[in-house]
ChimeraX commands (.cxc) that place a marker at each C-alpha (Angstrom):
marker #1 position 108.00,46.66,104.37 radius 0.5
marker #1 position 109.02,49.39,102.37 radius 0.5
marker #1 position 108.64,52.88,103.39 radius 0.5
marker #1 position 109.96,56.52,102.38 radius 0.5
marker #1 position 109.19,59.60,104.42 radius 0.5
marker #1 position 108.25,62.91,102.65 radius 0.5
marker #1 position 107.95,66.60,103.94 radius 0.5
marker #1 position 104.81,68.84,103.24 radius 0.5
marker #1 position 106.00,72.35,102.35 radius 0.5
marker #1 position 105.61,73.68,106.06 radius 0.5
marker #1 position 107.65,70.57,107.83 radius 0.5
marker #1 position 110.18,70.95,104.98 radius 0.5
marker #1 position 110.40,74.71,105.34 radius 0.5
marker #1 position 110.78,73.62,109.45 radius 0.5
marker #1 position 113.46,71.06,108.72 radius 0.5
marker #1 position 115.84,73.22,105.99 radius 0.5
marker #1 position 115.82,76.13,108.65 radius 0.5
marker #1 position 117.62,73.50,110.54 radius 0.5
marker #1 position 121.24,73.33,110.82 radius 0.5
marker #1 position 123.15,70.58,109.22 radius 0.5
marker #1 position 123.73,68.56,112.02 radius 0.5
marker #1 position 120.38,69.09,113.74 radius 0.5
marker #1 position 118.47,68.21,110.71 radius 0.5
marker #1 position 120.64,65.01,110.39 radius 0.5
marker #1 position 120.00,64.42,113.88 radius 0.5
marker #1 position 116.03,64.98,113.12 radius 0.5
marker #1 position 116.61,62.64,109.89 radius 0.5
marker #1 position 118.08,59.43,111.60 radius 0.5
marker #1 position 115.41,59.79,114.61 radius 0.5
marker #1 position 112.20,59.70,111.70 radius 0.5
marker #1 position 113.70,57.06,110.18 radius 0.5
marker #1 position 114.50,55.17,113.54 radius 0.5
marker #1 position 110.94,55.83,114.89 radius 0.5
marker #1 position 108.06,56.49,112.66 radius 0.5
marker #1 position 109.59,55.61,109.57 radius 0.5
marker #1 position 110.41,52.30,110.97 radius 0.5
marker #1 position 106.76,51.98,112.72 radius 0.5
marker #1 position 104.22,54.93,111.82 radius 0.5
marker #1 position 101.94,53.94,114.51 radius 0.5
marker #1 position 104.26,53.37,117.47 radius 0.5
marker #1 position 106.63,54.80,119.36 radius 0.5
marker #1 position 104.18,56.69,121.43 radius 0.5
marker #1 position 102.55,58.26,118.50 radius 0.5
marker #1 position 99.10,59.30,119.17 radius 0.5
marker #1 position 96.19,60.42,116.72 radius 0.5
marker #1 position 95.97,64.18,116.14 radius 0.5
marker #1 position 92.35,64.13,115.29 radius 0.5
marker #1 position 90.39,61.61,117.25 radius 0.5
marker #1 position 88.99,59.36,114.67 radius 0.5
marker #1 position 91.65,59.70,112.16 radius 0.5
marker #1 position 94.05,56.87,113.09 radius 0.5
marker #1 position 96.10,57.77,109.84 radius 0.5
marker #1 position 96.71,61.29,110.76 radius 0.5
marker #1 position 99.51,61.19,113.99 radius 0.5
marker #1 position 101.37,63.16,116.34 radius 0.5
marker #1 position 104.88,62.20,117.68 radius 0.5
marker #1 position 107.57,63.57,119.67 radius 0.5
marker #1 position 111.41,62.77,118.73 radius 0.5
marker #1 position 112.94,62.46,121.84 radius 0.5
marker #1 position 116.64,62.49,120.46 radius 0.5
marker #1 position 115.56,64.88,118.04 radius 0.5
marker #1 position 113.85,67.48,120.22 radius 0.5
marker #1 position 111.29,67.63,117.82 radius 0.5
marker #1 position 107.21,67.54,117.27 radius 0.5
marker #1 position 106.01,66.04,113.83 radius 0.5
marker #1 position 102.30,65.60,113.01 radius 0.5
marker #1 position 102.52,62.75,110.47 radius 0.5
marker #1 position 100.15,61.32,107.87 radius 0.5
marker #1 position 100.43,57.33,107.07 radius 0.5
marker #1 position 99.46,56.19,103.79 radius 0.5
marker #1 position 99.87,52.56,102.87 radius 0.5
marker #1 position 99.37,52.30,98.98 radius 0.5
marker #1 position 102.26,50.27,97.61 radius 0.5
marker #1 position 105.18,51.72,99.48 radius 0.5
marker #1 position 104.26,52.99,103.06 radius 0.5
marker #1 position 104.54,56.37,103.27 radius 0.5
marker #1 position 104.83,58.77,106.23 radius 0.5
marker #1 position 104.22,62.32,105.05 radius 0.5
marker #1 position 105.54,65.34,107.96 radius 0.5
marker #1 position 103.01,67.67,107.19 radius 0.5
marker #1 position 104.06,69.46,110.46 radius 0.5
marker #1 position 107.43,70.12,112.63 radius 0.5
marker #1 position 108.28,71.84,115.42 radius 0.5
marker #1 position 111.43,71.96,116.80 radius 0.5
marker #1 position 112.58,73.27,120.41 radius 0.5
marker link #1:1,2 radius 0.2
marker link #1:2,3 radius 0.2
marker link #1:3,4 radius 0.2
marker link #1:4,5 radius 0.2
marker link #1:5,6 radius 0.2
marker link #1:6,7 radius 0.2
marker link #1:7,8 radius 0.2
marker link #1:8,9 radius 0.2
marker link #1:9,10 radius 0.2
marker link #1:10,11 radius 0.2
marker link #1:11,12 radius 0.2
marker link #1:12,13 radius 0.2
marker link #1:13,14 radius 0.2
marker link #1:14,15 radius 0.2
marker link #1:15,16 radius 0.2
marker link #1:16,17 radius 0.2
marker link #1:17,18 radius 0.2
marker link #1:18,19 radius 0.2
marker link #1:19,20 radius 0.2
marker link #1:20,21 radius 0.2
marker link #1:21,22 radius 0.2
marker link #1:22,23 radius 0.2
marker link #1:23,24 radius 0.2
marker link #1:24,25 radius 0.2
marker link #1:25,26 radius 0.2
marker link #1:26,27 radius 0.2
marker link #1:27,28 radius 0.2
marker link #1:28,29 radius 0.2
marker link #1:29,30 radius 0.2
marker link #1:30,31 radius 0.2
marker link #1:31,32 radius 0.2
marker link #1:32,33 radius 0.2
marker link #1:33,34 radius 0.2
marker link #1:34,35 radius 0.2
marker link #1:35,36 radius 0.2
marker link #1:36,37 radius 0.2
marker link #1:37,38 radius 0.2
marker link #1:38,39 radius 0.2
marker link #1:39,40 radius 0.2
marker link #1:40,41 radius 0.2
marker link #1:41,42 radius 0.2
marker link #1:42,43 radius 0.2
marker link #1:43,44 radius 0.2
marker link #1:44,45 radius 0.2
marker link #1:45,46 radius 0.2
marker link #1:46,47 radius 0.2
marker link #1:47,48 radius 0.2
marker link #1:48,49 radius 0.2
marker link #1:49,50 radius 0.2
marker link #1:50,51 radius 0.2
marker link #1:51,52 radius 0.2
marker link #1:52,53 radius 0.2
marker link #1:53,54 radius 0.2
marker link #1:54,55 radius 0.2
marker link #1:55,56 radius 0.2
marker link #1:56,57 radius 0.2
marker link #1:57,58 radius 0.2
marker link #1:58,59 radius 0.2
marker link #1:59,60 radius 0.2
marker link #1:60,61 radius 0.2
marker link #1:61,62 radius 0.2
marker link #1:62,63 radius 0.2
marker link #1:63,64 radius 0.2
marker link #1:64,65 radius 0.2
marker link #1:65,66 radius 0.2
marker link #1:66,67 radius 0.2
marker link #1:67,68 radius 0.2
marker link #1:68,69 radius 0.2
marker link #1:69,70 radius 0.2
marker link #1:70,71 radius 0.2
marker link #1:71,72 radius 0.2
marker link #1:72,73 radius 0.2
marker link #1:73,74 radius 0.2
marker link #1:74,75 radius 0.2
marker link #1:75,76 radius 0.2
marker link #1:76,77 radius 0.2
marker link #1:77,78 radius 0.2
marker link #1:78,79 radius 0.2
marker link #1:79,80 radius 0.2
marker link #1:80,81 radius 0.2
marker link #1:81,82 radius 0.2
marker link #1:82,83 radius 0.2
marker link #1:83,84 radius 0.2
marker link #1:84,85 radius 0.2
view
């Protein structure tokens, strides 16, 4: 299935603050994980009920990202939160 990822203004604010290496880092680990499978990869739902709206930790990526999953024609996982440690 196709998918693209796409940043909300506060996770893309997160991720530019980055440095170059980190954020690459942070780039091949969403692809890897929840780009690849939205719902896995120990993902859990932020708001109970909302199965769409997720939570995940990057392991590789030291990283938090709340993630919304839309499925229209093209999956898409939006990062409408990141925090980084």
């Amino acid at each position: 299935m196709a998918y693209r990822i796409a940043y909300a203004a506060q996770a893309d604010t997160a991720r530019r603050r980055l440095p170059a290496q980190r954020r690459g880092v942070l780039d091949k680990a969403m692809k890897a994980t929840i780009g690849n499978n939205p719902y896995g990869h120990g993902s859990v739902e932020a708001k109970p009920g909302e199965r769409d709206y997720r939570e995940a930790t990057l392991a590789g990526a030291d990283a938090i990202v709340v993630h919304y999953v839309s499925t229209p024609d093209v999956l898409t996982v939006t990062a409408v939160k990141l925090i980084t440690f």
